[in-house]
Short mmCIF file of the C-alpha atoms (twelve columns), coordinates in Angstrom:
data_MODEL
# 
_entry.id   MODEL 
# 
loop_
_atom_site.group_PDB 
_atom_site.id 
_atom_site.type_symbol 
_atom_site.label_atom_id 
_atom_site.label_alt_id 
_atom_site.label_comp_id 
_atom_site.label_asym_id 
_atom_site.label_seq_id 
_atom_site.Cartn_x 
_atom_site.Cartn_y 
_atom_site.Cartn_z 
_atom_site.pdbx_PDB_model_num 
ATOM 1   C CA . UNK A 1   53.965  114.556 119.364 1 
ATOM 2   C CA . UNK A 2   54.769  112.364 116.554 1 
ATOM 3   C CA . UNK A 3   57.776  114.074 115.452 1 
ATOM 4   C CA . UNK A 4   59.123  114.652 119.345 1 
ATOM 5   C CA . UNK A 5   59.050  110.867 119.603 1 
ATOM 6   C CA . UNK A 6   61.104  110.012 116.558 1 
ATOM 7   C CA . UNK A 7   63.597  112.847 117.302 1 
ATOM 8   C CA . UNK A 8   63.722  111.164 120.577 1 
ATOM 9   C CA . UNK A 9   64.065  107.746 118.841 1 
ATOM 10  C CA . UNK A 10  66.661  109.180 116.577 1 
ATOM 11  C CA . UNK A 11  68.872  110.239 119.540 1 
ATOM 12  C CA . UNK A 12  68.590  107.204 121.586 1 
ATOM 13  C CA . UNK A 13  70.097  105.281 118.545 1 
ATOM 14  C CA . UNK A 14  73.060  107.696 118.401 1 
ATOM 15  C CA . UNK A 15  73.967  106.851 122.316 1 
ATOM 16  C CA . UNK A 16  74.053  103.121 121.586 1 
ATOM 17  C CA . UNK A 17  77.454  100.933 121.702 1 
ATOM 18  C CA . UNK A 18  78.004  99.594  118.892 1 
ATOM 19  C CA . UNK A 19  77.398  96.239  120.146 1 
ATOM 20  C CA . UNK A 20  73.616  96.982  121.065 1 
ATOM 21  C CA . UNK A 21  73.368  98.890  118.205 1 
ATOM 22  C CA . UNK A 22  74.146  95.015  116.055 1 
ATOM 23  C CA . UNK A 23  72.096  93.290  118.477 1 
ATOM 24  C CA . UNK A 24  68.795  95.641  117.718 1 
ATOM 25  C CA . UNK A 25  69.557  95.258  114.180 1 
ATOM 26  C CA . UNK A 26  69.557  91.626  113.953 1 
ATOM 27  C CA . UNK A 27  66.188  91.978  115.870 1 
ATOM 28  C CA . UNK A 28  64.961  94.077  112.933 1 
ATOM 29  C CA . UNK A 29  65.731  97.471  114.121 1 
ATOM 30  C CA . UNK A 30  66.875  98.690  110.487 1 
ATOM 31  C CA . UNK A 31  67.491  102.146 111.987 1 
ATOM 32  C CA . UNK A 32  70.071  100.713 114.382 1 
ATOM 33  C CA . UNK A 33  71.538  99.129  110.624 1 
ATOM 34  C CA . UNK A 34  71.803  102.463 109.471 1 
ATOM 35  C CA . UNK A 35  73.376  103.801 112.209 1 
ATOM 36  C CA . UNK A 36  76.001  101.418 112.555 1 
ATOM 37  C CA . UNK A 37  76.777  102.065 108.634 1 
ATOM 38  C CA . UNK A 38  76.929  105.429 109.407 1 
ATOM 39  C CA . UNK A 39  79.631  104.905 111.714 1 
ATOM 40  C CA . UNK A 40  81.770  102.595 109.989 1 
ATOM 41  C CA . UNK A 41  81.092  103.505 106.066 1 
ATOM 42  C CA . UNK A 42  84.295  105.589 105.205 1 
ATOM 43  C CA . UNK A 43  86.228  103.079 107.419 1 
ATOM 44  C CA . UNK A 44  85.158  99.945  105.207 1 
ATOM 45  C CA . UNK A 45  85.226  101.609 102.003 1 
ATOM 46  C CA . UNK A 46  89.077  102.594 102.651 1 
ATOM 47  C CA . UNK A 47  89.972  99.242  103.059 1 
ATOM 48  C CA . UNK A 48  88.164  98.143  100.355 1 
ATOM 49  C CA . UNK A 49  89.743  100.763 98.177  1 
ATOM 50  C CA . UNK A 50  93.520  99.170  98.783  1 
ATOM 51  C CA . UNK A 51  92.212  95.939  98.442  1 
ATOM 52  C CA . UNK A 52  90.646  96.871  95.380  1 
ATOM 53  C CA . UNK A 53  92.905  99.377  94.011  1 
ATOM 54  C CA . UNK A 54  89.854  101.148 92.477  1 
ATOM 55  C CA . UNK A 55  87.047  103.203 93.105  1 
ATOM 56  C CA . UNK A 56  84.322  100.890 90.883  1 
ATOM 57  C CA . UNK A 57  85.191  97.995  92.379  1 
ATOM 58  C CA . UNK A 58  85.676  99.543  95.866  1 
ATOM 59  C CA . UNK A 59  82.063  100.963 95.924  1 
ATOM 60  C CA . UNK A 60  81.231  97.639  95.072  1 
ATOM 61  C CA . UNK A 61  83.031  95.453  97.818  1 
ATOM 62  C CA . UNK A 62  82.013  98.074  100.448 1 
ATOM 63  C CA . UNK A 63  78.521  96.927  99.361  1 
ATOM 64  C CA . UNK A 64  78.818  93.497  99.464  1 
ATOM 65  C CA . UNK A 65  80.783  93.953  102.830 1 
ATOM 66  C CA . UNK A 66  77.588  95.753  104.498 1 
ATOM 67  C CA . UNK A 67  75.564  93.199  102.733 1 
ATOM 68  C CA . UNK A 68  76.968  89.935  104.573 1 
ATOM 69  C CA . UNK A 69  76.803  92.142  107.734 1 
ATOM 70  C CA . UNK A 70  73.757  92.274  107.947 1 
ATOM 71  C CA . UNK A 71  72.773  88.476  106.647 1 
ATOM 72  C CA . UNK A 72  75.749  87.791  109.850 1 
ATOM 73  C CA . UNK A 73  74.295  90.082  112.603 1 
ATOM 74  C CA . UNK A 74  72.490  87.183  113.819 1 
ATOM 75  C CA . UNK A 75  76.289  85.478  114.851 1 
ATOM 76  C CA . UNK A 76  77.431  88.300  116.369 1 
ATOM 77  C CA . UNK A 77  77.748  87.967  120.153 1 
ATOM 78  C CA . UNK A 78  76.832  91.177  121.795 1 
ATOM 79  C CA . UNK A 79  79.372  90.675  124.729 1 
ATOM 80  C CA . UNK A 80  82.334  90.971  122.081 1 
ATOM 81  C CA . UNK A 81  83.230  94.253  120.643 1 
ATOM 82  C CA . UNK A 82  82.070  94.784  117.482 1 
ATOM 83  C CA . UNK A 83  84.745  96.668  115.515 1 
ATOM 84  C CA . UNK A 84  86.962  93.281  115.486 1 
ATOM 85  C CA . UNK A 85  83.682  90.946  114.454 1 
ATOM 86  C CA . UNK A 86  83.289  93.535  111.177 1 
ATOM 87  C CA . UNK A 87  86.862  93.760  110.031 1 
ATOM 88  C CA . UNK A 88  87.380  90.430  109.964 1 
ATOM 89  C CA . UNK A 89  84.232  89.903  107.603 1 
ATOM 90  C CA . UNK A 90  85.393  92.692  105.649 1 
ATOM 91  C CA . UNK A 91  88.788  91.119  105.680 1 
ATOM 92  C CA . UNK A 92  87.410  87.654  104.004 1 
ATOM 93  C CA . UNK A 93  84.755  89.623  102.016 1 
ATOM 94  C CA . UNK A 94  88.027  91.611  100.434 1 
ATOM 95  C CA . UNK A 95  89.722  88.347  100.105 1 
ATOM 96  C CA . UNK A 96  87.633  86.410  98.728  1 
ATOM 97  C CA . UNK A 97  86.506  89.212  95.978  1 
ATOM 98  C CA . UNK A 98  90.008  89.874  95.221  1 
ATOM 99  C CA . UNK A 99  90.935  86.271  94.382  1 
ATOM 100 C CA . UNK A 100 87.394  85.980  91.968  1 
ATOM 101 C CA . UNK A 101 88.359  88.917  90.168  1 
ATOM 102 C CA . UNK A 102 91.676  87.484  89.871  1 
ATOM 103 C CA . UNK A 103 90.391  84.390  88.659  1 
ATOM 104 C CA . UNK A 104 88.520  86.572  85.634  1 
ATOM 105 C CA . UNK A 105 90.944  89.210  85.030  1 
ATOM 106 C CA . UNK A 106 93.765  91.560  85.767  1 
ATOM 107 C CA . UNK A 107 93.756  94.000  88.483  1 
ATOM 108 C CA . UNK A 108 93.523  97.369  87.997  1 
ATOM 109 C CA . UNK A 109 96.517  99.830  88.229  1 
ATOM 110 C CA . UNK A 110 95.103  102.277 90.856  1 
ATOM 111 C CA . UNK A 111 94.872  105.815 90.507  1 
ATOM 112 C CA . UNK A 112 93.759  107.616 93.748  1 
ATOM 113 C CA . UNK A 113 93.195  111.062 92.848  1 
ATOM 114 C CA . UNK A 114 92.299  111.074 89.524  1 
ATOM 115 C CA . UNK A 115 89.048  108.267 91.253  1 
ATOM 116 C CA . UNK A 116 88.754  109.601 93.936  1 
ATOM 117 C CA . UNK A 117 86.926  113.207 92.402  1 
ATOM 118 C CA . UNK A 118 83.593  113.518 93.757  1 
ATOM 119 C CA . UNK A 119 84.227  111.538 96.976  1 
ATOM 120 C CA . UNK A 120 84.791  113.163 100.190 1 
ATOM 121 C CA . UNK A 121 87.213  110.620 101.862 1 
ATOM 122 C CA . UNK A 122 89.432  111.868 104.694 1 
ATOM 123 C CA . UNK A 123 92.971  111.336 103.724 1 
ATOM 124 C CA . UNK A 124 94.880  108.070 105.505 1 
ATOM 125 C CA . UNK A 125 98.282  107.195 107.008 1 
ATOM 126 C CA . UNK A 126 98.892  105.658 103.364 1 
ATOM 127 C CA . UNK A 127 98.512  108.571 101.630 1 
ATOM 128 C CA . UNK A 128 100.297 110.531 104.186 1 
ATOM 129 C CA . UNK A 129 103.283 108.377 103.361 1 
ATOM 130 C CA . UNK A 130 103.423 108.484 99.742  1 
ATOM 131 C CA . UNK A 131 102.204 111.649 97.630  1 
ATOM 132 C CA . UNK A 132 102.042 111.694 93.860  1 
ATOM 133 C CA . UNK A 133 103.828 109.298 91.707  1 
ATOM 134 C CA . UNK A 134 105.115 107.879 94.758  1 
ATOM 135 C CA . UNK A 135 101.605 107.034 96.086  1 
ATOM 136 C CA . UNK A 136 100.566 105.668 92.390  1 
ATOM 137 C CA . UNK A 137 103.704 103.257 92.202  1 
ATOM 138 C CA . UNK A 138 103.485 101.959 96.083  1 
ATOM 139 C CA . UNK A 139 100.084 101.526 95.827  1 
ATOM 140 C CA . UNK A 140 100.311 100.063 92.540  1 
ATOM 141 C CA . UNK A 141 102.727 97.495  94.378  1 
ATOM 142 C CA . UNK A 142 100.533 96.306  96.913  1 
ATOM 143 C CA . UNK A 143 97.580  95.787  94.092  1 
ATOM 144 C CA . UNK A 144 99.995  93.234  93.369  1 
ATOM 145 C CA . UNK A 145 100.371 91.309  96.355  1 
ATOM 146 C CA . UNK A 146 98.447  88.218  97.145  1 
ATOM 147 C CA . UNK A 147 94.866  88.914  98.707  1 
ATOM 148 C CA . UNK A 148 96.187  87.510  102.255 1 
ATOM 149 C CA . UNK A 149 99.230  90.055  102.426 1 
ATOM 150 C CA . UNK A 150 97.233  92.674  100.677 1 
ATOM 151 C CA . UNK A 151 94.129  92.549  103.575 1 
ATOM 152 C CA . UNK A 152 97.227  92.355  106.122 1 
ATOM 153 C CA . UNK A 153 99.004  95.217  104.915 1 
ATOM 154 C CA . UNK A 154 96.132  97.338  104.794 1 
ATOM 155 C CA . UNK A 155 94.976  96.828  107.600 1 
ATOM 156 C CA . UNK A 156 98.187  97.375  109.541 1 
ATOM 157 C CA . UNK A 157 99.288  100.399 107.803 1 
ATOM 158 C CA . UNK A 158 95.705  102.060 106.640 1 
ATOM 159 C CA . UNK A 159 93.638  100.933 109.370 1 
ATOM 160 C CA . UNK A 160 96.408  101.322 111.920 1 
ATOM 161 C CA . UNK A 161 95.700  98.438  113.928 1 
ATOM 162 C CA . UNK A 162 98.542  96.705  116.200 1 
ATOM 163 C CA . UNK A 163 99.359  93.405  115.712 1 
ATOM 164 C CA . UNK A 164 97.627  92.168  118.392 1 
ATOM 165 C CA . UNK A 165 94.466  93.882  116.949 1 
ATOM 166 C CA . UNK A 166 95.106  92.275  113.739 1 
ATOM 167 C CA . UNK A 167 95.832  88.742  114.664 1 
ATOM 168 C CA . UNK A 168 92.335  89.284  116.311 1 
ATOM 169 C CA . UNK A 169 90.417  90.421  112.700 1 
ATOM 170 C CA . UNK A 170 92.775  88.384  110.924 1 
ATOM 171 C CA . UNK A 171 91.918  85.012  112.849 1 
ATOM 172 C CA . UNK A 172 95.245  84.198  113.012 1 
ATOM 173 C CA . UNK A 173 98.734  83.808  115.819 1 
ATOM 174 C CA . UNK A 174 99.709  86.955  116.555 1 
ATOM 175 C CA . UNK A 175 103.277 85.597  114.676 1 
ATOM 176 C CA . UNK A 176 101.201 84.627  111.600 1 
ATOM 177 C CA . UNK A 177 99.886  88.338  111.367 1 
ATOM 178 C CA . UNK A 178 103.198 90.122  112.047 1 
ATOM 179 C CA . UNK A 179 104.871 87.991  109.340 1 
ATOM 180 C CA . UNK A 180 101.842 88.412  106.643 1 
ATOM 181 C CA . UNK A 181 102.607 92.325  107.375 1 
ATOM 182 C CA . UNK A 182 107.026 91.710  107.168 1 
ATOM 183 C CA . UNK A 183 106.279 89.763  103.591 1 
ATOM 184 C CA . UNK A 184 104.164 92.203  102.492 1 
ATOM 185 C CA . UNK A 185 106.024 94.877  102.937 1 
ATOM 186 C CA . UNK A 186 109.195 93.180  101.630 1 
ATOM 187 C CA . UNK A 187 107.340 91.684  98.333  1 
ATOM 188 C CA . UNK A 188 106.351 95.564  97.889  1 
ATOM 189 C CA . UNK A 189 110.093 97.082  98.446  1 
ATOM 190 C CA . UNK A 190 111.256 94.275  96.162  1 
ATOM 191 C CA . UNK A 191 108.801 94.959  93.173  1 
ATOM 192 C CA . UNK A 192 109.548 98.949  94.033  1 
ATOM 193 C CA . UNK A 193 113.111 97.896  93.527  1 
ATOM 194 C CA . UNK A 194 112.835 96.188  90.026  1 
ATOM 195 C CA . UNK A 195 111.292 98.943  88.512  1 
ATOM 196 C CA . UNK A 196 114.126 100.816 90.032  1 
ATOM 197 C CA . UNK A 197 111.389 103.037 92.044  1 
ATOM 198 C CA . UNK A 198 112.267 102.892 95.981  1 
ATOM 199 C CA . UNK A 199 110.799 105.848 97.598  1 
ATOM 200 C CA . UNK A 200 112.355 106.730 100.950 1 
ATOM 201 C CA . UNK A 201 109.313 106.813 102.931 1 
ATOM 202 C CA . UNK A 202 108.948 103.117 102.012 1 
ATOM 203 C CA . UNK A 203 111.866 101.905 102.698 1 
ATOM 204 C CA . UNK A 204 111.978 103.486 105.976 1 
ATOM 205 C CA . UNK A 205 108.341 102.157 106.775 1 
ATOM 206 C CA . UNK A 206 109.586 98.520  105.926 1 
ATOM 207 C CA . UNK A 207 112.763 98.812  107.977 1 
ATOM 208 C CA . UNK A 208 110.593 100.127 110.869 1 
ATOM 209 C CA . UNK A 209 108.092 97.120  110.725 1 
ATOM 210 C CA . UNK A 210 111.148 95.192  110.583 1 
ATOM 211 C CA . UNK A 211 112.759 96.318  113.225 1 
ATOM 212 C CA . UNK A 212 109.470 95.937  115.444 1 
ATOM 213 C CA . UNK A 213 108.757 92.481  113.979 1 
ATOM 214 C CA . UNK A 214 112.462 91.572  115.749 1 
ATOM 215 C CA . UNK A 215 112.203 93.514  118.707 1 
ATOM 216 C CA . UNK A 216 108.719 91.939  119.646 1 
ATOM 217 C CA . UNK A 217 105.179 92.723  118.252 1 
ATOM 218 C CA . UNK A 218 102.835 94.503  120.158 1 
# 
């Protein structure tokens, strides 16, 4: 009886929203927690990884990310969605993290496959659009960028969010967030430039968010 109960608890938590699911937790409901970082682990840890630009440290932001959730779930108004509510934390958690370690030492020059062994992390639009030595020298690129660009970048190009979606995480005008993303992108195809490596798929990604950035953002 005991066990029909739980299984019965178990698959009530999987049908919440995500916004109940957040408003049980802060009640105490750790299982809702759990659920809730079951949905959204790979999703935070990706970011985290470009912010990061390595595994260590990515593991390690995730954590702190899921960490001020949970001390925030109290904030979090049920009636908004939540997905927008957690990015942005994990967008100021990323910031934040990436201008302390900056403030101790240099970042590190990421290498995704060689860190990645052992992790079972579904391959993103990033990685689609860079392989190999191109992927180690873009990415390398954007470990350079400032923190605000970096988050922006990331979140428009591995997260795949509109910029409308991002100006909501971001906290910022929509024009704010479409020109973070333009800068970005530009600071990247510069640096690619003087080191005389330009990969195609970049430059045609930059002239695309370009081209949208004139045409109107959406």
């Amino acid at each position: 009886m005991i066990a029909e109960e739980t299984e019965a608890k178990g698959i009530f938590v999987l049908s919440l929203p995500d916004e109940e699911l957040a408003r049980l937790a802060a009640g105490g409901r750790l299982d809702c927690f759990e659920e809730l970082l079951a949905r959204y682990r790979d999703r935070v840890y990706r970011i985290c990884y470009r912010c990061a630009g390595n595994a260590d440290d990515a593991e390690d932001w995730a954590q702190e990310c899921f960490v001020r959730t949970f001390r925030q779930l109290g904030h979090f108004d049920p009636s908004l969605p939540f997905a927008p509510w957690l990015l942005r934390l994990v967008a100021n958690t990323c910031i934040n993290l990436a201008k302390a370690r900056a403030r101790h030492a240099e970042p590190c020059e990421p290498n995704l496959l060689a860190e990645r062994a052992g992790a079972d992390w579904e391959p993103d639009p990033l990685q689609k659009l860079v392989a190999g030595e191109e992927e180690r020298i873009v990415l390398g690129a954007i470990a350079g960028l400032p923190p605000a660009l970096r988050i922006a970048v990331t979140l428009r190009v591995v997260d795949e969010l509109s910029f409308r979606e991002l100006s909501e995480v971001l906290g910022v005008p929509l024009q704010t967030a479409a020109t973070r993303v333009r800068r970005a992108l530009e600071q990247v195809r510069q640096t690619l430039i003087r080191q005389n490596h330009a990969p195609k798929s970049t430059r045609g990604r930059a002239a695309e968010e370009r081209r949208k950035h004139r045409g109107g953002v959406k």
